[in-house]
PDB file of N, CA, C, O and CB in Angstrom:
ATOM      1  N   UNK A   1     -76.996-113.005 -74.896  1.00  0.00           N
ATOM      2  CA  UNK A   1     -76.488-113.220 -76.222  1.00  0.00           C
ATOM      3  C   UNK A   1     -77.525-112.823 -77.254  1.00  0.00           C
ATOM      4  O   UNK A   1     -78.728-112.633 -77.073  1.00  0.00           O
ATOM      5  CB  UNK A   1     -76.076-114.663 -76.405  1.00  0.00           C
ATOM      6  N   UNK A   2     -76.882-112.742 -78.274  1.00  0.00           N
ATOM      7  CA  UNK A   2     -77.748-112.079 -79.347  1.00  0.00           C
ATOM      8  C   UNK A   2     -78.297-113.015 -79.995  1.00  0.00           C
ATOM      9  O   UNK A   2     -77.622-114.028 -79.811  1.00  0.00           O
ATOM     10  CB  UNK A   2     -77.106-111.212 -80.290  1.00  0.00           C
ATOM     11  N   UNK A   3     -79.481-113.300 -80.901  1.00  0.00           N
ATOM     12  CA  UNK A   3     -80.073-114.421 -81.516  1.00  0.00           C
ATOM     13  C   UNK A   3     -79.367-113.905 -82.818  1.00  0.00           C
ATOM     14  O   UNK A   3     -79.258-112.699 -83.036  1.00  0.00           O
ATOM     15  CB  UNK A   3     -81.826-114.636 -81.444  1.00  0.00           C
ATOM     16  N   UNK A   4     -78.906-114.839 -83.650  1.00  0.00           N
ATOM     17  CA  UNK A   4     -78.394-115.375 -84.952  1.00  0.00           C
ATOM     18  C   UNK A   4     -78.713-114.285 -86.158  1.00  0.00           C
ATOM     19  O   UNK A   4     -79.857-114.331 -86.612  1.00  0.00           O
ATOM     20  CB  UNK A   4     -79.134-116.873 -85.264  1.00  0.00           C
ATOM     21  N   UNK A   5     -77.985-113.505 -86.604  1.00  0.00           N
ATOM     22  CA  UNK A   5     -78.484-112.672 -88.123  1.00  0.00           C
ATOM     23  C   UNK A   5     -78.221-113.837 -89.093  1.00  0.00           C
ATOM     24  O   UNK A   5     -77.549-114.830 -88.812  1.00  0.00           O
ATOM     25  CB  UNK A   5     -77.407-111.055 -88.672  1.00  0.00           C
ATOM     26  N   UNK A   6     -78.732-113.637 -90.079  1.00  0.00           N
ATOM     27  CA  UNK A   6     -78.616-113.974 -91.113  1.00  0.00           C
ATOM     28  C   UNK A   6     -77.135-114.106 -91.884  1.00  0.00           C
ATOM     29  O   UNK A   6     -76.681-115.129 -92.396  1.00  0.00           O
ATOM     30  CB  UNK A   6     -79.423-113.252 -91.565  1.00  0.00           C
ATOM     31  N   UNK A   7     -76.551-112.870 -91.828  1.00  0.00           N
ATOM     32  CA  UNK A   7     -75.292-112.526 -92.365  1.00  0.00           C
ATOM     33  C   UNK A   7     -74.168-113.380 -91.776  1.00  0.00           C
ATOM     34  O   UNK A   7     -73.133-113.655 -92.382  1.00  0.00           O
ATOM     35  CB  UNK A   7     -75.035-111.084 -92.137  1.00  0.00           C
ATOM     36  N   UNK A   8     -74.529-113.847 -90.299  1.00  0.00           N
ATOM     37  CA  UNK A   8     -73.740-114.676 -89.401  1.00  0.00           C
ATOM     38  C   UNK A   8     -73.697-115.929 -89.738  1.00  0.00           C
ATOM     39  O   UNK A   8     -72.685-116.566 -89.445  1.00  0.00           O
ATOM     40  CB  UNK A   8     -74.134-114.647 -88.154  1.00  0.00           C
ATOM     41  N   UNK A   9     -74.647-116.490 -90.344  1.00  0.00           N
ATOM     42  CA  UNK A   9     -75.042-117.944 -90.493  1.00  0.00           C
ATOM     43  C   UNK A   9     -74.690-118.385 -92.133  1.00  0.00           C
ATOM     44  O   UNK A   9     -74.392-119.483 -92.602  1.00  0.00           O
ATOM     45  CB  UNK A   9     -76.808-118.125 -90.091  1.00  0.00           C
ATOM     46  N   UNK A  10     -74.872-116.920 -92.846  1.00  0.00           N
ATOM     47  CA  UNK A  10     -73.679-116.965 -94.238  1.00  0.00           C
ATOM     48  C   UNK A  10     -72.133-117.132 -93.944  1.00  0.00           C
ATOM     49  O   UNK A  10     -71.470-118.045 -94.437  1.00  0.00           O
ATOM     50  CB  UNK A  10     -73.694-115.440 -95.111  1.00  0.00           C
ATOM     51  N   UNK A  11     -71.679-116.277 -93.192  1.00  0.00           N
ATOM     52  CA  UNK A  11     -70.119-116.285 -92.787  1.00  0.00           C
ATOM     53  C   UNK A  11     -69.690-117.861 -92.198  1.00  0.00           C
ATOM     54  O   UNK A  11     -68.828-118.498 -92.803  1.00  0.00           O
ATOM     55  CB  UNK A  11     -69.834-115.003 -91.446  1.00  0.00           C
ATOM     56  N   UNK A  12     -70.349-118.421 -90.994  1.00  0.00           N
ATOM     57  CA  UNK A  12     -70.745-119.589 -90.783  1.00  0.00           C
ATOM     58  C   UNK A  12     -70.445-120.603 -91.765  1.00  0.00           C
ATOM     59  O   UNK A  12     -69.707-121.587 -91.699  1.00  0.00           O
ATOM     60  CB  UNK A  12     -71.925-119.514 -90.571  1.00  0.00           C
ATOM     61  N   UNK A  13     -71.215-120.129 -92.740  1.00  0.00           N
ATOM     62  CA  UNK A  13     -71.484-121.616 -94.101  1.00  0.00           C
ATOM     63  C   UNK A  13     -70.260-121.454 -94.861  1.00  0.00           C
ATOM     64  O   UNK A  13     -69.655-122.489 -95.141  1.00  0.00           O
ATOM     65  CB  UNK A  13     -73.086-121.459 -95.497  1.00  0.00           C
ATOM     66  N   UNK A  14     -69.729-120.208 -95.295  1.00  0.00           N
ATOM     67  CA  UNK A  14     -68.340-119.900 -96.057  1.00  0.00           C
ATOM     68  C   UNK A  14     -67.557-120.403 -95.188  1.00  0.00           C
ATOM     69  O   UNK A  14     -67.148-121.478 -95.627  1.00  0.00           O
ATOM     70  CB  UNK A  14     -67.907-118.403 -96.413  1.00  0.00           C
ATOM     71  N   UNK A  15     -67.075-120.146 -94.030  1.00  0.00           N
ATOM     72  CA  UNK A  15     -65.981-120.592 -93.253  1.00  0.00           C
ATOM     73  C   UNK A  15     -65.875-122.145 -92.978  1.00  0.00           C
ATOM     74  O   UNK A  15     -64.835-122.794 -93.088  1.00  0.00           O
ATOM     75  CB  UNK A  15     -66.048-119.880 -91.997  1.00  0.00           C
ATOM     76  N   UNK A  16     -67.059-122.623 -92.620  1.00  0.00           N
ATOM     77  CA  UNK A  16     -67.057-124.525 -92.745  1.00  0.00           C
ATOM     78  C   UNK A  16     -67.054-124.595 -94.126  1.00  0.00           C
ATOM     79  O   UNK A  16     -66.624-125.747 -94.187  1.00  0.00           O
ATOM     80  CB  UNK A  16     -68.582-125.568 -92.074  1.00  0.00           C
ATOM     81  N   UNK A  17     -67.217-124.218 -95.481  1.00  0.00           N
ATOM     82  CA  UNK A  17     -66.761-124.233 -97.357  1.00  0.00           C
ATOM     83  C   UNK A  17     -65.079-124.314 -97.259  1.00  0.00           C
ATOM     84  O   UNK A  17     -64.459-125.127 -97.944  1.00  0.00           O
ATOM     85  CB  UNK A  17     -67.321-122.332 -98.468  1.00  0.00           C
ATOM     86  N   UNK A  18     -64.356-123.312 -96.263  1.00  0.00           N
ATOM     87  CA  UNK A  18     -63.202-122.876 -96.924  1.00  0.00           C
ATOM     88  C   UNK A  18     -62.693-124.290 -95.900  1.00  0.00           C
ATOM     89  O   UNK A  18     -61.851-125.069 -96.346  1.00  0.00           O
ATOM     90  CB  UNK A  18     -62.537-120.980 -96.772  1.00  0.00           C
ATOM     91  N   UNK A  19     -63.330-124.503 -94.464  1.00  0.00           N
ATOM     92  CA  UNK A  19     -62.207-125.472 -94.035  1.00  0.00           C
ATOM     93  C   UNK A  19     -62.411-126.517 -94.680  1.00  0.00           C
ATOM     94  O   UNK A  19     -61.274-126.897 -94.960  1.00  0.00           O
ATOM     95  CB  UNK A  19     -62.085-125.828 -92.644  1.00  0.00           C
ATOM     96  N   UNK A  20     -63.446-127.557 -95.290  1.00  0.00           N
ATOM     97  CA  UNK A  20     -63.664-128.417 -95.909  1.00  0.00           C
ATOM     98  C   UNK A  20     -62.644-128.250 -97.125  1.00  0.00           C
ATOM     99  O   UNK A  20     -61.845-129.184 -97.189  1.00  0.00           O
ATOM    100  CB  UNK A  20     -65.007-128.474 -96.092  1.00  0.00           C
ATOM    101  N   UNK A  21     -62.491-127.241 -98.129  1.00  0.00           N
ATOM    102  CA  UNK A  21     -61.681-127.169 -99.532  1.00  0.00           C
ATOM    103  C   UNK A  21     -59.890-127.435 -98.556  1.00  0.00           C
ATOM    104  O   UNK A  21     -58.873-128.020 -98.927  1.00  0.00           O
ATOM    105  CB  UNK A  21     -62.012-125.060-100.656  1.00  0.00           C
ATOM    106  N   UNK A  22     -60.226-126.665 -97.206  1.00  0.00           N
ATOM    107  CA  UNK A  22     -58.484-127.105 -96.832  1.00  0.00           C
ATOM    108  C   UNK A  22     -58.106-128.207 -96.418  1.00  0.00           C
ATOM    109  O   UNK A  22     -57.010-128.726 -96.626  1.00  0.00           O
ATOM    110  CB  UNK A  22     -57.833-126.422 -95.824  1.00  0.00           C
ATOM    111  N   UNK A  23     -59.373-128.811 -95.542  1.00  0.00           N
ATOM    112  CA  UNK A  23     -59.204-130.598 -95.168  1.00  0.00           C
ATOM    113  C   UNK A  23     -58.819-131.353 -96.882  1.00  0.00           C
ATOM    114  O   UNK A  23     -58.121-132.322 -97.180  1.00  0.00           O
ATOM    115  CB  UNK A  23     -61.267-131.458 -94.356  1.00  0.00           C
ATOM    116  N   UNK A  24     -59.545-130.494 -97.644  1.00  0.00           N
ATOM    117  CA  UNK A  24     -59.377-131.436 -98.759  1.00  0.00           C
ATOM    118  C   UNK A  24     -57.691-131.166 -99.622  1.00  0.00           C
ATOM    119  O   UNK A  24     -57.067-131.928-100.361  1.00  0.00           O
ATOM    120  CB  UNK A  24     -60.841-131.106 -99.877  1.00  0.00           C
ATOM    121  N   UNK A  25     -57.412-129.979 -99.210  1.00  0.00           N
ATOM    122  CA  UNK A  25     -56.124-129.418 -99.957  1.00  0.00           C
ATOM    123  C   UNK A  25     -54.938-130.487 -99.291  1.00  0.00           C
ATOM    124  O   UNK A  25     -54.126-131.206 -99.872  1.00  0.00           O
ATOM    125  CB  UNK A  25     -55.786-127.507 -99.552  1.00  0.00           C
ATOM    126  N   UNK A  26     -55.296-130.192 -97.245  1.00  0.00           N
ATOM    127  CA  UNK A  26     -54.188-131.062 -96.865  1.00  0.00           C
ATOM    128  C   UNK A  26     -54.392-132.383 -97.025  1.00  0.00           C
ATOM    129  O   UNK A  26     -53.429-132.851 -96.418  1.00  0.00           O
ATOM    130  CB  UNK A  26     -53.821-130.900 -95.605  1.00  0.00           C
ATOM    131  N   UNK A  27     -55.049-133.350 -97.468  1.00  0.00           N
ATOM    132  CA  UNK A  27     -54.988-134.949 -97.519  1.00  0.00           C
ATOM    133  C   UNK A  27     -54.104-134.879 -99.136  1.00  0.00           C
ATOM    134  O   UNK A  27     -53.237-135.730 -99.334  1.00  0.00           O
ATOM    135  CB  UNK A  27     -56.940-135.926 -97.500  1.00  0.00           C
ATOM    136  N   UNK A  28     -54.382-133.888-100.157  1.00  0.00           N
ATOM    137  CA  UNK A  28     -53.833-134.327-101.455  1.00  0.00           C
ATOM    138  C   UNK A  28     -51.947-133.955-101.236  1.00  0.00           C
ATOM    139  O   UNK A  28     -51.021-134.641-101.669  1.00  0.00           O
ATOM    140  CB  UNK A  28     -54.767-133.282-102.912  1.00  0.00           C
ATOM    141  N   UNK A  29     -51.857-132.650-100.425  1.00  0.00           N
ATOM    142  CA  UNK A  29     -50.174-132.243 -99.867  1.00  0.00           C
ATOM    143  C   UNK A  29     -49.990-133.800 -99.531  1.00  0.00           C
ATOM    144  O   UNK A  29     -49.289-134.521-100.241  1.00  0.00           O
ATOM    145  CB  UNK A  29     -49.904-130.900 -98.160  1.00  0.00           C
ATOM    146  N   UNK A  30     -50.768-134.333 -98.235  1.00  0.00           N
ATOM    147  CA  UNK A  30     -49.775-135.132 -97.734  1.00  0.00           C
ATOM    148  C   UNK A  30     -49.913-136.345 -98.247  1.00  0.00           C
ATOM    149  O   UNK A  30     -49.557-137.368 -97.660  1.00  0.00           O
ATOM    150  CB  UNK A  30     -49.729-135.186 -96.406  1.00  0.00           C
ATOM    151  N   UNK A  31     -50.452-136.309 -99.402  1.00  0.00           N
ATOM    152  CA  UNK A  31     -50.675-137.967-100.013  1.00  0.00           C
ATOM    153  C   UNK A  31     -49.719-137.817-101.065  1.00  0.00           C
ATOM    154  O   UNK A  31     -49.126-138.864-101.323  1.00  0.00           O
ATOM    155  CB  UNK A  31     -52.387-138.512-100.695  1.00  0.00           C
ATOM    156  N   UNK A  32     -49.283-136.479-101.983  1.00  0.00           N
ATOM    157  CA  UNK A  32     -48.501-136.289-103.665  1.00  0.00           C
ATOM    158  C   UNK A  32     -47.439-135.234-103.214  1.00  0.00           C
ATOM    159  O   UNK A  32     -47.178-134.517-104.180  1.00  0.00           O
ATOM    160  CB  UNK A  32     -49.715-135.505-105.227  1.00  0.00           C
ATOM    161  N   UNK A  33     -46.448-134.732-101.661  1.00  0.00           N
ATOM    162  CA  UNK A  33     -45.478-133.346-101.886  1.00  0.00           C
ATOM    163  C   UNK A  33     -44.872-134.298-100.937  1.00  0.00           C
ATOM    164  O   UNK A  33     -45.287-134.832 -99.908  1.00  0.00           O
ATOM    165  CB  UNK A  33     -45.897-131.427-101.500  1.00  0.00           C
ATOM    166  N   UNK A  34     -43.806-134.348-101.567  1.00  0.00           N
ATOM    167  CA  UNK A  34     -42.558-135.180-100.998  1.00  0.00           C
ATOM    168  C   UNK A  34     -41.930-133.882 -99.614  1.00  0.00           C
ATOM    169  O   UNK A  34     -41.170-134.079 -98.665  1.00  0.00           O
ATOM    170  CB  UNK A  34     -41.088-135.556-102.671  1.00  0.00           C
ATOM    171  N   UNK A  35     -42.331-133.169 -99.865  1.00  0.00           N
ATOM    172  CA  UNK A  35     -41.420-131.955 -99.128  1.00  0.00           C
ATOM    173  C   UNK A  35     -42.359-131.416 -97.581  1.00  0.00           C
ATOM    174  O   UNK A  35     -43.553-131.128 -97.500  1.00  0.00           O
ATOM    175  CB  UNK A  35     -41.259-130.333-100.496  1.00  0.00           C
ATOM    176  N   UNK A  36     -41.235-131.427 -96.422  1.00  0.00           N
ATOM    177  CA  UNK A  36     -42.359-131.688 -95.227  1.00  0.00           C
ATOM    178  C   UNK A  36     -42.855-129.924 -94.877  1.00  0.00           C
ATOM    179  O   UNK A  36     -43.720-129.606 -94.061  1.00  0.00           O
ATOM    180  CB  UNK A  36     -41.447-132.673 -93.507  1.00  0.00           C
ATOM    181  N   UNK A  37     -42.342-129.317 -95.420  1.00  0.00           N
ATOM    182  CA  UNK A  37     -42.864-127.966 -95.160  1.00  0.00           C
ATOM    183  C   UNK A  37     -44.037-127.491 -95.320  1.00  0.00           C
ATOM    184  O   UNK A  37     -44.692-126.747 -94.590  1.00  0.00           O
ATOM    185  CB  UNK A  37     -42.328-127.229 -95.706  1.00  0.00           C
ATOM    186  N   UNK A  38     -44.323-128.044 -96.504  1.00  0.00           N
ATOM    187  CA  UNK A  38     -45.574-127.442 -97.469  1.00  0.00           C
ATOM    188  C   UNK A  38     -46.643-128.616 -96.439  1.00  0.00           C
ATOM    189  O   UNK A  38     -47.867-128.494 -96.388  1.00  0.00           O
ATOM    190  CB  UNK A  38     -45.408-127.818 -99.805  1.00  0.00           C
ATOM    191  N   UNK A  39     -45.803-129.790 -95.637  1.00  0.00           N
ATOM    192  CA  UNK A  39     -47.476-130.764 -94.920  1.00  0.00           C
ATOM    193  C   UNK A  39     -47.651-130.315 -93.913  1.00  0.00           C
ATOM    194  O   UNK A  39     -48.751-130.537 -93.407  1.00  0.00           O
ATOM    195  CB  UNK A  39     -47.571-132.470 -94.520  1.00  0.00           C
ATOM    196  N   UNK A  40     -46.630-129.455 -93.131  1.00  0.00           N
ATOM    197  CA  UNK A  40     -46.778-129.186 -92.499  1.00  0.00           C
ATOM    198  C   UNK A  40     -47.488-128.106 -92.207  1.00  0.00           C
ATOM    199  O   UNK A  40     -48.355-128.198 -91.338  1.00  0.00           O
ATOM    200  CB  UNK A  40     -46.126-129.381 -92.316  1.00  0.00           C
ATOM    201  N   UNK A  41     -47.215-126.645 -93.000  1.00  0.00           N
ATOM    202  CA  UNK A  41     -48.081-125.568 -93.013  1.00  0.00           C
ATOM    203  C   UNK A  41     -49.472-126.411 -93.699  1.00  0.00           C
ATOM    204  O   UNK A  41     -50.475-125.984 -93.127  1.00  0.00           O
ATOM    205  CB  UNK A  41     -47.384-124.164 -93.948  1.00  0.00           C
ATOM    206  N   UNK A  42     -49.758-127.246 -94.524  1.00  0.00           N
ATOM    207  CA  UNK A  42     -51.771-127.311 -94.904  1.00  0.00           C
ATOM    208  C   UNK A  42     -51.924-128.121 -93.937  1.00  0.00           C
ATOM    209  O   UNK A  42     -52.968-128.670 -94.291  1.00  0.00           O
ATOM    210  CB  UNK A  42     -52.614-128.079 -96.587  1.00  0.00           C
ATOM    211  N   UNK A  43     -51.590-128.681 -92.797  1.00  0.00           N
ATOM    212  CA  UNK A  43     -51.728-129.374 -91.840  1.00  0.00           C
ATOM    213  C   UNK A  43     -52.185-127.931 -90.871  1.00  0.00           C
ATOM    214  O   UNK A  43     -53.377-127.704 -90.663  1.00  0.00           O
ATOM    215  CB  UNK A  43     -50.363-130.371 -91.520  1.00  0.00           C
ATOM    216  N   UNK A  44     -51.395-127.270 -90.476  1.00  0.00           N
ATOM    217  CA  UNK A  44     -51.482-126.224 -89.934  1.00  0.00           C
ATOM    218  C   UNK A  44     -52.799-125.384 -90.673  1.00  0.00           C
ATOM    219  O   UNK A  44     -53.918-125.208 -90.192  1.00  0.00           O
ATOM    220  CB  UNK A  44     -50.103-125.630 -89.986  1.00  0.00           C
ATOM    221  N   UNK A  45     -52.417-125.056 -91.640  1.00  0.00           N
ATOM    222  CA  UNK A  45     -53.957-124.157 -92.223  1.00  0.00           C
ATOM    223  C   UNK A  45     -55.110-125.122 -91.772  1.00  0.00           C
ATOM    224  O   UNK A  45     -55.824-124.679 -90.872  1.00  0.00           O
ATOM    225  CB  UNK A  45     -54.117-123.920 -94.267  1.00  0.00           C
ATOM    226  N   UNK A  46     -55.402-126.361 -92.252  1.00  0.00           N
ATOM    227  CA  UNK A  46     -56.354-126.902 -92.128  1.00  0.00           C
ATOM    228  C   UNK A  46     -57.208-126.686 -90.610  1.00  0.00           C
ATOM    229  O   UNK A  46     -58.255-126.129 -90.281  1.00  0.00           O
ATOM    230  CB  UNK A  46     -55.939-128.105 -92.489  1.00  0.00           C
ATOM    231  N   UNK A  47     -56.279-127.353 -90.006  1.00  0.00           N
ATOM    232  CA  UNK A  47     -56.118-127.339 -88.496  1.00  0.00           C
ATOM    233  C   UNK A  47     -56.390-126.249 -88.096  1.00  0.00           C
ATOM    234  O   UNK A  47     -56.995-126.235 -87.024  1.00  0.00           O
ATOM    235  CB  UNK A  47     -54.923-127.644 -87.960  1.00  0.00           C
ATOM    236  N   UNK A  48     -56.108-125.024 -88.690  1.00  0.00           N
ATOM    237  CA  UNK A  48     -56.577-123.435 -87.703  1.00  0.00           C
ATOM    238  C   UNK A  48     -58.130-123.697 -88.730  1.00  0.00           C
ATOM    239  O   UNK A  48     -58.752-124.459 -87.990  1.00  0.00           O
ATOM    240  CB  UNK A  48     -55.203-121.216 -88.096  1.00  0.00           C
ATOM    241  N   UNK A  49     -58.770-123.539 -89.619  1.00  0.00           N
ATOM    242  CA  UNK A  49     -59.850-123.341 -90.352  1.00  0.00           C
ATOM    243  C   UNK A  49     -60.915-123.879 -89.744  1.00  0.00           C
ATOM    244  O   UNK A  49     -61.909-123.306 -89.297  1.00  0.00           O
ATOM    245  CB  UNK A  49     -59.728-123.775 -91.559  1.00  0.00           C
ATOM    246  N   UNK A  50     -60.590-125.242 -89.760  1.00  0.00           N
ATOM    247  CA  UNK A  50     -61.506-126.413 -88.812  1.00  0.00           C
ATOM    248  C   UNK A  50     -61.650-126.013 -87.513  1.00  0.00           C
ATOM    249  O   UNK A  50     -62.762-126.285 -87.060  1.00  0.00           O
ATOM    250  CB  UNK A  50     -60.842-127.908 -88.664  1.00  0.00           C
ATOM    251  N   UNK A  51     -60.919-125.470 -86.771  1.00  0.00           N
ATOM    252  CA  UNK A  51     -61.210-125.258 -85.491  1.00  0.00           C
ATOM    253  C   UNK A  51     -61.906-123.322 -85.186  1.00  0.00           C
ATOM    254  O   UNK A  51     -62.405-122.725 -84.233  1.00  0.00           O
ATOM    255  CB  UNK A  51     -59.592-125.716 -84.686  1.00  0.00           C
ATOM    256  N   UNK A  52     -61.548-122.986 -86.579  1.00  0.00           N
ATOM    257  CA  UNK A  52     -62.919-121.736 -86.173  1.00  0.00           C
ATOM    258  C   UNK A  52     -63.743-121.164 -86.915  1.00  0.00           C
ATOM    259  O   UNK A  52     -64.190-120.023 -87.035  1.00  0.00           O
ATOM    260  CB  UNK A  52     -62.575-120.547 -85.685  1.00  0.00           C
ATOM    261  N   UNK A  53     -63.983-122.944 -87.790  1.00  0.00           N
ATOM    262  CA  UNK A  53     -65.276-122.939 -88.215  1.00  0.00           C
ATOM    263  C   UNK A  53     -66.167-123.504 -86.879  1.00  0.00           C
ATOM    264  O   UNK A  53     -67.346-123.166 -86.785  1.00  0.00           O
ATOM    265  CB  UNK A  53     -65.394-123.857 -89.607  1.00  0.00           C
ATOM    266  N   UNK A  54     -65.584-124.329 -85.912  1.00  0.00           N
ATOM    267  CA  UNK A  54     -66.486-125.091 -84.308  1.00  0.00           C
ATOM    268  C   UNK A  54     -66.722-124.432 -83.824  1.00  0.00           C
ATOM    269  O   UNK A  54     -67.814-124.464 -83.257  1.00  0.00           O
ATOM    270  CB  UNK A  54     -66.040-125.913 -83.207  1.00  0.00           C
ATOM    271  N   UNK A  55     -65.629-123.047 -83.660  1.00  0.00           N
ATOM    272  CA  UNK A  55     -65.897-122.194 -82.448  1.00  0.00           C
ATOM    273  C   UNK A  55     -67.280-121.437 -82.993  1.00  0.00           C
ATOM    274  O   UNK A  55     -68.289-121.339 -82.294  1.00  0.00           O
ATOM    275  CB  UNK A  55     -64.496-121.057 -82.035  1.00  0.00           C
ATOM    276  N   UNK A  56     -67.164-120.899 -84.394  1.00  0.00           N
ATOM    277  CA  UNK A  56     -68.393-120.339 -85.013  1.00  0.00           C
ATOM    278  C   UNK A  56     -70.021-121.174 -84.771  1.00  0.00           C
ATOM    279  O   UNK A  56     -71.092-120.667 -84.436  1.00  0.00           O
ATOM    280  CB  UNK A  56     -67.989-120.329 -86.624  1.00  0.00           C
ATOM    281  N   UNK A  57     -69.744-122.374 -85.036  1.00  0.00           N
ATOM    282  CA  UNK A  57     -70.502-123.152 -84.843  1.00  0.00           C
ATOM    283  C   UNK A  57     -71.105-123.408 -83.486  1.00  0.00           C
ATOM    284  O   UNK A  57     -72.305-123.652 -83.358  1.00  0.00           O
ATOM    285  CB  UNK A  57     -70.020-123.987 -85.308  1.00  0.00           C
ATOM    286  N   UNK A  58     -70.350-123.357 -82.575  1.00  0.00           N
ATOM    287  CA  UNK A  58     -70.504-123.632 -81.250  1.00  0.00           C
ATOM    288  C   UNK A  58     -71.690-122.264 -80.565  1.00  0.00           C
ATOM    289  O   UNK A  58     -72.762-122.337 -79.964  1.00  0.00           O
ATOM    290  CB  UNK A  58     -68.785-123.673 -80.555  1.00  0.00           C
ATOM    291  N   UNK A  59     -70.874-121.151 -81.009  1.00  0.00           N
ATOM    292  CA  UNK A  59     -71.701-119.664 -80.935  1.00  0.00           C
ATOM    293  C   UNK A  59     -73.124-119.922 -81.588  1.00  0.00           C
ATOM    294  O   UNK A  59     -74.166-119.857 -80.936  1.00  0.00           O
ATOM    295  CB  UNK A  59     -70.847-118.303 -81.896  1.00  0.00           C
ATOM    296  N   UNK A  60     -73.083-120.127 -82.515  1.00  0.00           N
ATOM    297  CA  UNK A  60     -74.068-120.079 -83.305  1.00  0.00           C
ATOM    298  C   UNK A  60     -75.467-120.849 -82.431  1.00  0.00           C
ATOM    299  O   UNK A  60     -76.472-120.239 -82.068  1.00  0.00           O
ATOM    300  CB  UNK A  60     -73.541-120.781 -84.706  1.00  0.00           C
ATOM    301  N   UNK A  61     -75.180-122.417 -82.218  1.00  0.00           N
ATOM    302  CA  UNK A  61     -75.793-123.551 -81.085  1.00  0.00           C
ATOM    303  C   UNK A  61     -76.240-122.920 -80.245  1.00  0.00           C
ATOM    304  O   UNK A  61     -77.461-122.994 -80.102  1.00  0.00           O
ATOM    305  CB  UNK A  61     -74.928-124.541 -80.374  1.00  0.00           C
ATOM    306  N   UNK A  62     -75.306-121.860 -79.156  1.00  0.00           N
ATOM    307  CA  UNK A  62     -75.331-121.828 -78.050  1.00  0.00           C
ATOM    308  C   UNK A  62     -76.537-120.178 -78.150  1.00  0.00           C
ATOM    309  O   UNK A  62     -77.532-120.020 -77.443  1.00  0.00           O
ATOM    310  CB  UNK A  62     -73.627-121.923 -77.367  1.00  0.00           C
ATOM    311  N   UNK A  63     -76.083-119.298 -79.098  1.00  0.00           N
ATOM    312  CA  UNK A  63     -77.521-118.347 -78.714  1.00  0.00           C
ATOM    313  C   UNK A  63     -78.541-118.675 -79.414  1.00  0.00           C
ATOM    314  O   UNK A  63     -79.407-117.802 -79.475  1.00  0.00           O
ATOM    315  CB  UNK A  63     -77.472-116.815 -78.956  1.00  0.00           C
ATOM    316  N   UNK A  64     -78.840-120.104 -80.237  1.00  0.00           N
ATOM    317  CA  UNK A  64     -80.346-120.366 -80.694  1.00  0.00           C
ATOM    318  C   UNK A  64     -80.715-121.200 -79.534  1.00  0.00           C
ATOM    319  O   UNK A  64     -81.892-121.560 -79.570  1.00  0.00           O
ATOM    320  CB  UNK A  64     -80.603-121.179 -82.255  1.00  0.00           C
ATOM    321  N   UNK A  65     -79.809-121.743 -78.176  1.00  0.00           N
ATOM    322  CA  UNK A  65     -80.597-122.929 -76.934  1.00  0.00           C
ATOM    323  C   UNK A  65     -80.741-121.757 -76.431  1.00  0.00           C
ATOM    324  O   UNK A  65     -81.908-121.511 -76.737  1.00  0.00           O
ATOM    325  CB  UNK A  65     -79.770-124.364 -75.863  1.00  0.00           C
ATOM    326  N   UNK A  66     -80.187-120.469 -75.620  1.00  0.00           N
ATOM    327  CA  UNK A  66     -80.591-119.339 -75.361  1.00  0.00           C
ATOM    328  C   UNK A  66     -81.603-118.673 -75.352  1.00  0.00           C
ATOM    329  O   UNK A  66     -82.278-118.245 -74.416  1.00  0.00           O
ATOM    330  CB  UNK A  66     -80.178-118.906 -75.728  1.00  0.00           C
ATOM    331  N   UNK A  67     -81.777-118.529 -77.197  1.00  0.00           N
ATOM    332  CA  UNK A  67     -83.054-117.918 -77.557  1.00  0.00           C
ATOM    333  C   UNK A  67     -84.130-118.798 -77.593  1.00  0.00           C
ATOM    334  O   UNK A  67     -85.201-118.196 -77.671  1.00  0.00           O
ATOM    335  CB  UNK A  67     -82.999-117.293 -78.782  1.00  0.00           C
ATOM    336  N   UNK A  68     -84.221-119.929 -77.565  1.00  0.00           N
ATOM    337  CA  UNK A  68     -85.418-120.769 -77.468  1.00  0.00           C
ATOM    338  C   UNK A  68     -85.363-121.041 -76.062  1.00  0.00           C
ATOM    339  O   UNK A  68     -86.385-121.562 -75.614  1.00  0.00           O
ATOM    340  CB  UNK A  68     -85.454-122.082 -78.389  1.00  0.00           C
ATOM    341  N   UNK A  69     -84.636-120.870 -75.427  1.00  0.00           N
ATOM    342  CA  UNK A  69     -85.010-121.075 -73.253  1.00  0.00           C
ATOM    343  C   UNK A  69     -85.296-119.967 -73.297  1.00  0.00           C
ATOM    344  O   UNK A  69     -86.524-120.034 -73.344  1.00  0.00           O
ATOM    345  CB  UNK A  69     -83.670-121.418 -71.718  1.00  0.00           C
ATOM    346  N   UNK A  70     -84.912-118.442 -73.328  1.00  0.00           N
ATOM    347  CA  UNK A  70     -85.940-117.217 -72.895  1.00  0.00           C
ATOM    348  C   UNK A  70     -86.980-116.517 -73.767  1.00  0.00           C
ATOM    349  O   UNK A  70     -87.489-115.398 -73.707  1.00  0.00           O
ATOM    350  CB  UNK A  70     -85.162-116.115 -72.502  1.00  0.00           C
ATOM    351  N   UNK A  71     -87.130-117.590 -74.628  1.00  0.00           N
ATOM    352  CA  UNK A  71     -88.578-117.152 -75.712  1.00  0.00           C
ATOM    353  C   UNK A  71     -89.818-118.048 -74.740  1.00  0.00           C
ATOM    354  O   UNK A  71     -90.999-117.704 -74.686  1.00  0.00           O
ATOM    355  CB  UNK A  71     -88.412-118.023 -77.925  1.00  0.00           C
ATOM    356  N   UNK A  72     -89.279-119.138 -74.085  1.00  0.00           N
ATOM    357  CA  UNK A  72     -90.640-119.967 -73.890  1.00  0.00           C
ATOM    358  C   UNK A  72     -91.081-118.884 -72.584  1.00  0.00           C
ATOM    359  O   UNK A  72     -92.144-119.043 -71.983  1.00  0.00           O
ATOM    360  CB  UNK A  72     -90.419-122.008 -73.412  1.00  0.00           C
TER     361      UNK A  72
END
């Protein structure tokens, strides 16, 4: 695996920004929109955002334990 650019760990920080603004979009849908469509899709957006901002995250974890086990 490749050790971490810079540019990766920006994309990283924007993508956990945008799922956080959608965790925050879907709690206000499903707290003030009477209508189940609209909770259901920011339920859905949220839900896809959050889960690949982890996977990003997870990548990210996994080639800096990598690069610090075949640096020593």
């Amino acid at each position: 695996m490749q050790p971490m650019t810079t540019n990766h760990l920006q994309l990283t920080a924007i993508v956990w920004l945008v799922a956080l603004l959608c965790l925050i979009n879907m709690g206000l849908i499903l707290a003030f929109t009477p209508f189940v469509i609209f909770k259901i899709s920011a339920t859905f957006l949220a839900v896809g955002v959050t889960e690949l901002a982890m996977v990003m995250t997870r990548r990210s974890i996994k080639s800096k334990r990598l690069a610090a086990y075949f640096s020593v």
